[in-house]
C-alpha positions in Angstrom: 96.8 93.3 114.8 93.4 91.7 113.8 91.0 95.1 113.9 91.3 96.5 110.5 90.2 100.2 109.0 86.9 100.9 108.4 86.4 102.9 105.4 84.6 105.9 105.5 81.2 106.2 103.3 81.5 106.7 99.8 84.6 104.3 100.2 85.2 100.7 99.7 83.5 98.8 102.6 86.3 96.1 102.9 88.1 96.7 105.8 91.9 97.1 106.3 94.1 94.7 106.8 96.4 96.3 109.3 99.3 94.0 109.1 102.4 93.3 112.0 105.6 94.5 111.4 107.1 90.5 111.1 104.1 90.0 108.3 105.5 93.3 106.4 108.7 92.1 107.1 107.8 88.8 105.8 106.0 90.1 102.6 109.1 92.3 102.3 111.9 89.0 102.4 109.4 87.3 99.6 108.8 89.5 97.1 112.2 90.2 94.5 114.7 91.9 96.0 114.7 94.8 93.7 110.9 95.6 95.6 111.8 94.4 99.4 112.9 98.3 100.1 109.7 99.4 98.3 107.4 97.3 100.4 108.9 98.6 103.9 109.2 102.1 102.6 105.5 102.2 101.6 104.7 100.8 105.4 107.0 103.3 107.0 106.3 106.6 105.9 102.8 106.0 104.8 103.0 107.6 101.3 100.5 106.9 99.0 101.5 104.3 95.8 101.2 107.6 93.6 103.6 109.5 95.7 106.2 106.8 96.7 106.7 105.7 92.7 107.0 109.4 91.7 110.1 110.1 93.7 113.1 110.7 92.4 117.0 110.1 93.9 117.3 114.0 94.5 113.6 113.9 96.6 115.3 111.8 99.3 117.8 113.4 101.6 119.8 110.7 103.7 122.8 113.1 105.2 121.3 112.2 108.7 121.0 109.7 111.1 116.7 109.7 110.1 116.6 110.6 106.2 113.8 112.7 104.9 111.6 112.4 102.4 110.1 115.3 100.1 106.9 114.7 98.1 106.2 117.2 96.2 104.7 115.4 93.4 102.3 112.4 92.1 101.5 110.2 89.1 97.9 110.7 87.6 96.4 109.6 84.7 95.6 111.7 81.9 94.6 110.2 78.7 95.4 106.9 79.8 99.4 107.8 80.2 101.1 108.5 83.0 101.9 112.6 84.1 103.5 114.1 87.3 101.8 116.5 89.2 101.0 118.2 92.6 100.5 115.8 95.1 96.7 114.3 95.8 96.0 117.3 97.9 97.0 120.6 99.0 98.6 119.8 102.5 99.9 116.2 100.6 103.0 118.1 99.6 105.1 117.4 102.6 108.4 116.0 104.0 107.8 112.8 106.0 110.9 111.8 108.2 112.1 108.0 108.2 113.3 105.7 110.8 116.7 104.9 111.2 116.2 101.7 109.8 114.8 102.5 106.6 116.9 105.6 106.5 119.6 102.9 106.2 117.7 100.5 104.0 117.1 103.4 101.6 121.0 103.9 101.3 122.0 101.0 100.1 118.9 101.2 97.7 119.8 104.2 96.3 123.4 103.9 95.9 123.8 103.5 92.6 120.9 105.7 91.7 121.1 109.0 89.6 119.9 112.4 91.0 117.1 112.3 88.6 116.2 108.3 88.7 112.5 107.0 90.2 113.6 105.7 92.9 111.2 102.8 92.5 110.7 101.7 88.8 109.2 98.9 86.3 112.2 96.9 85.6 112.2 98.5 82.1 113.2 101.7 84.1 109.6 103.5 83.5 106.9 104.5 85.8 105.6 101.3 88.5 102.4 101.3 88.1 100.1 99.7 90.8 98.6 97.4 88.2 101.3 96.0 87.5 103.2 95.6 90.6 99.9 94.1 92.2 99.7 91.1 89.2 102.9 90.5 88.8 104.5 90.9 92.3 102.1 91.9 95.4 99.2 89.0 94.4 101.7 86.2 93.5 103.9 86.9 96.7 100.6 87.1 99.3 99.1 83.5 97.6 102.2 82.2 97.7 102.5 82.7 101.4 99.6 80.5 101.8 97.8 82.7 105.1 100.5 84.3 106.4 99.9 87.4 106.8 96.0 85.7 107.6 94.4 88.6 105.9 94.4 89.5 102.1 96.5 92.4 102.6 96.3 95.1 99.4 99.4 97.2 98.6 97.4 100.2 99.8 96.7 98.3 103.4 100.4 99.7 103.8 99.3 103.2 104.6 96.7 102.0 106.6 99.4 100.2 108.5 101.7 102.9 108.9 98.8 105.0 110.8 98.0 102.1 113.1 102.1 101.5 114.2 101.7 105.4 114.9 98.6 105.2 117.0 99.7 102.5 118.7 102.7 104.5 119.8 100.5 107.1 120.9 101.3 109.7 117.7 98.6 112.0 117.7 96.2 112.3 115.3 97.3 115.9 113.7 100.9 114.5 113.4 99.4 111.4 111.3 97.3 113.8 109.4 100.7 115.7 108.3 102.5 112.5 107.7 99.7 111.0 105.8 98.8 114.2 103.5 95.1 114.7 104.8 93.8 117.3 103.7 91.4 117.6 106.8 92.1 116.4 110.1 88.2 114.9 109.7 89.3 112.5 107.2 92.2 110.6 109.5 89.6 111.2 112.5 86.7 109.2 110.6 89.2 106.6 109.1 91.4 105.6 112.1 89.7 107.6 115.2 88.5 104.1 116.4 91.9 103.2 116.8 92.6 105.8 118.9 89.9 105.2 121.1 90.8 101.5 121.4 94.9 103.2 122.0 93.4 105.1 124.7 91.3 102.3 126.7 94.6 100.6 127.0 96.3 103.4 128.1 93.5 103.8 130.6 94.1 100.2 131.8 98.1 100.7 132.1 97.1 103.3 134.7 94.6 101.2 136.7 95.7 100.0 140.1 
């Protein structure tokens, strides 16, 4: 994929990186292993980096073939620490379903996790911050990959990724809203409805004969 997001006004200008599954993949075989599962989780279920390190062991139910996830909560800063609360917005508490294969990939992370454990954690077992994670892991990992992906992906160029896999599958835009937390079906319409329209001339093309 070499068309990236364009950000709507008031918002960064820099466009997206949307990246290929291989270069998440690839991102996901270099960082440690303790953050490969949070790398592909982040890219398939499109939750934002406030949401996905809030979870706990209990917020993830894995009984079924496609686990589920329930975000009910987020970190935000208050005072300059770290609290839980409600979720971004009002429609961003929601349960997001996984793919098989990260339903699988979030077993064997979990497995020795307690009920009331963040599922994804600073290795001193507190909250990840995306400070952090982006000095010490993301920004060594992408340099050290030397192009590849060709972009300079950011951590939050995940959830831009996961909406661009869905369009290209032809997932409509109010199921990506609901999946992404939107608030408004404007705001995934003016961030990704170029997408769309480039989803549909192919589909136009496919029926061309």
């Amino acid at each position: 994929m070499a068309k990236g997001v364009r950000m709507p006004s008031g918002q960064s200008q820099r466009e997206a990186a949307l990246l290929s599954t291989a270069h998440v993949q690839l991102i996901a075989d270099t960082v440690p292993d303790q953050y490969s599962a949070l790398v592909q989780f982040l890219a398939g279920t499109g939750a934002r980096w406030a949401e996905a390190t809030a979870l706990e062991t209990r917020d993830i139910d894995l009984t079924g073939d496609r686990g589920v996830v329930a975000i009910t909560k987020a970190w935000k800063r208050d005072r300059g620490e770290g609290v839980l609360d409600a979720p971004k917005t009002r429609r961003g508490r929601r349960s997001v379903t996984m793919g098989e294969r990260l339903t699988n990939l979030m077993r064997e992370h979990l497995v020795e996790h307690e009920p009331d454990e963040l599922v994804f954690q600073h290795p001193a077992g507190r909250q990840l911050t995306n400070y952090w994670f982006f000095a010490h892991v993301w920004r060594p990992t992408v340099e050290d990959l030397g192009g590849q992906p060709p972009a300079q992906p950011r951590v939050h160029d995940l959830r831009h990724t996961h909406a661009s896999w869905l369009i290209q599958q032809g997932v409509a835009l109010p199921v990506i809203q609901r999946r992404l937390g939107h608030e408004s079906i404007a705001t995934t319409v003016n961030v990704y409805g170029h997408l769309a329209d480039d989803a549909d001339r192919l589909a136009a093309d496919a029926l061309d004969w």
